[in-house]
N, C-alpha and C positions, 0 to 999 in steps of 0.2 A: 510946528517946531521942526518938522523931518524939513522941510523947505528950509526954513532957515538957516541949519546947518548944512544945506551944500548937499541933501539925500535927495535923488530924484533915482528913474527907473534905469538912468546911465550910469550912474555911482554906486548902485545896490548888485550883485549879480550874487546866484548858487555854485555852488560850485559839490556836488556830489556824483553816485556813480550815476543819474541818469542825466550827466551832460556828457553831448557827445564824444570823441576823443578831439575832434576838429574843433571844436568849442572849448573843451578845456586848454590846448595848446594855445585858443590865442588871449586866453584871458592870462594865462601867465605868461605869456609875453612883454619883458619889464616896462614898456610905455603902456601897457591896456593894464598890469596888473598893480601898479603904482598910480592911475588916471581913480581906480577901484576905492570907493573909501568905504565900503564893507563889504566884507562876504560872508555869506552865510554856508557853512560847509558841515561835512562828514570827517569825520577821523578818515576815512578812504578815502575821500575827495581832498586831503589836505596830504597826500603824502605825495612826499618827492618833490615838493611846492615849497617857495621860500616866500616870507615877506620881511623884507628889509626894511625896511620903514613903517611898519605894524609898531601901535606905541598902546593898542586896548588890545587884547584876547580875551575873548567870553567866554567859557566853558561850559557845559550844563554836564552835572557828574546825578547819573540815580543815587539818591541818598541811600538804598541797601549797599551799595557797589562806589565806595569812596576811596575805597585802601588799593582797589584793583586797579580805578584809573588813574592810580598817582602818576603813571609811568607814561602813561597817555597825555594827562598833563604839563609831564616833565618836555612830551615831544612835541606840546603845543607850543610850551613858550621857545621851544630850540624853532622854532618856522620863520622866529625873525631872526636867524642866520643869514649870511650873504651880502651882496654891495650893490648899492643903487649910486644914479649919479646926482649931484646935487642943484641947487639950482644955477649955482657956477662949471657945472658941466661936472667938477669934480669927482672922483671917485669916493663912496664913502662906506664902511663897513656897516653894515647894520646889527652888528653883536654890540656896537657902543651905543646903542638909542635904547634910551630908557623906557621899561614896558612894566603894564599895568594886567597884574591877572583876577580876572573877574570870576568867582568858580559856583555858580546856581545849581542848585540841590532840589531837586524836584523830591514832591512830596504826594504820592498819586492818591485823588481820592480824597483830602483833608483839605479843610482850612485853617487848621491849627494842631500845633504837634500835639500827639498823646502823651498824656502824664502815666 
């Protein structure tokens, strides 16, 4: 299925503190980081980073600690801030593209919640 939708080891990159600073600059560079159709990152590896053309965010929030990362959250979905150009060269805003927030609640230890 990864194949099918267009995921190989060129379309997948991390993006956290153990990539280098020379690695992270060129992955957000808007031709490498619009080429990217996922990244897998850190709340530190995602700041100061924009995707403009991001239309999924996945979160993973620890289910004791869900009221705290609201604000974390709130700065997830702000990362599709900013302008990419289109496929008409155009300029285009990415606050107008509509985005999906996915927010997984890990459960350590279970297979099923406690009553």
């Amino acid at each position: 299925l990864a194949c099918e939708q267009g995921l190989s080891r060129a379309t997948v990159e991390v993006m956290d503190a153990s990539v280098p600073g020379a690695k992270r600059k060129e992955l957000i560079e808007p031709t490498k980081r619009d080429s990217i159709k996922v990244f897998l990152m850190t709340s530190s590896g995602a700041r100061g980073v924009s995707f403009p053309k991001t239309d999924w965010i996945i979160a993973s929030v620890p289910r004791f600690n869900v009221e705290a990362a609201l604000m974390e959250i709130a700065q997830l979905i702000y990362r599709g801030r900013g302008n990419y150009r289109n496929e008409d060269g155009e300029w285009v805003s990415g606050d107008k593209v509509p985005r999906r927030l996915l927010r997984l609640t890990s459960v350590s230890g279970c297979d099923s919640p406690s009553t």
